[in-house]
C-alpha positions, 0 to 999 in steps of 0.5 A: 500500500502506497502511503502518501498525505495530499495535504499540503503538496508543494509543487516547484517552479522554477523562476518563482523559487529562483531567489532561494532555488528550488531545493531550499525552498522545498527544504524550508517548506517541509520543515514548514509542514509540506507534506509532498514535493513536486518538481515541475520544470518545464524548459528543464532537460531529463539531465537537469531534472535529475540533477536537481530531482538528485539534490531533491532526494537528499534534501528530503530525506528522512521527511517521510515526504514524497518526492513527485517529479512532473511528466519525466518518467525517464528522469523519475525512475533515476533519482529514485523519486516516489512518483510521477505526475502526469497532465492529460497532454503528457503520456498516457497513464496507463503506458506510465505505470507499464514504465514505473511498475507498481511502487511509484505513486502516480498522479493525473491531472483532470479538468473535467467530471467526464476525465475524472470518472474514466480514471482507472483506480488500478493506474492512477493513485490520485488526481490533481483537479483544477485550475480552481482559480486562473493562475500565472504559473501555468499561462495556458491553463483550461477554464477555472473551475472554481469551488463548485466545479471542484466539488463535482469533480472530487465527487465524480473520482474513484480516488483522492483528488488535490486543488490545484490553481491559483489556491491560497491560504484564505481557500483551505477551508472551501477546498476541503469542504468540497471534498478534495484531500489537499491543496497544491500550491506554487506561488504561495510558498515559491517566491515567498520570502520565508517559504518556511513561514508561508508554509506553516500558515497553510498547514495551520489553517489545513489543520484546522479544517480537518478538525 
């Protein structure tokens, strides 16, 4: 059995995290209460993402975090990284998890109830609905969904969903209201001054709602 906490998943971006780099800010994150790191880049080669996944693993060690990297299998596999997180574009689920075999967690991105209700529970071990908000990190976004449609489609996945688009600290609530198991978030801790900080306030508020 796969154990991974969808809580508070911080994904990476590089030009917002450029101030502290990628690595620290996830370090200080975690020390924050992040509870599962992405690393998203998107203009990065399989080489790059390796050497900062590298450097990601043994910041993260020990952390009981989980280290996802984004739509790089090939790079997944080689830093030993505890998933892969896939959009509808990237690769196809199923020939993901062919690749990566049962250990890894995998992660899919889905928009829409229709997507959400096809995910197969045997592949996929949670989705990342959204964009709950427009949101700068990912210019070319679907329609935002906003909190209700967000609700439909945590209701219509067989497995457990995180918010992803634009969420902040002030939404924690409304998310798990709706029924999702955590937040994503990307601007919110990359770019902060004290990621550490900016982290904390989240899981604060996170356990507060789970209450």
């Amino acid at each position: 059995m796969k154990q991974f906490d969808l809580s508070l998943y911080l994904v990476l971006d590089p030009d917002l995290c450029r101030a502290i780099g990628m690595v620290e800010t996830a370090r200080l994150a975690v020390l924050g209460g992040a509870t599962m790191v992405q690393l998203r880049d998107k203009q990065a080669t399989t080489v790059e993402m390796i050497a900062t996944g590298l450097q990601l693993k043994a910041a993260l060690s020990g952390t009981g975090v989980s280290l996802i990297v984004n739509d790089d299998v090939e790079a997944a596999l080689a830093i030993g990284a505890d998933g892969i997180h896939v959009g509808q574009e990237d690769m196809n689920a199923t020939e993901v998890r062919k690749r990566v075999g049962d250990r890894l967690i995998l992660g899919l991105s889905v928009e829409t109830e229709d997507l959400a209700r096809r995910v197969d529970p045997a592949v996929v071990d949670y989705v990342g609905v959204g964009p709950v908000f427009a949101t700068g990190t990912k210019p070319d976004h679907k329609q935002p969904i906003g909190f209700e449609g967000l609700a439909r489609i945590v209701a219509a996945s067989p497995i457990p969903a995180v918010a992803i688009g634009g969420v902040k600290v002030q939404h924690v609530e409304e998310i798990f209201r709706a029924g999702a198991k955590g937040l994503a978030v990307v601007s919110a801790i990359c770019g902060s001054p004290d990621p550490q900080a900016a982290t904390r306030l989240i899981a604060d508020k996170i356990a507060e709602a789970k209450k």
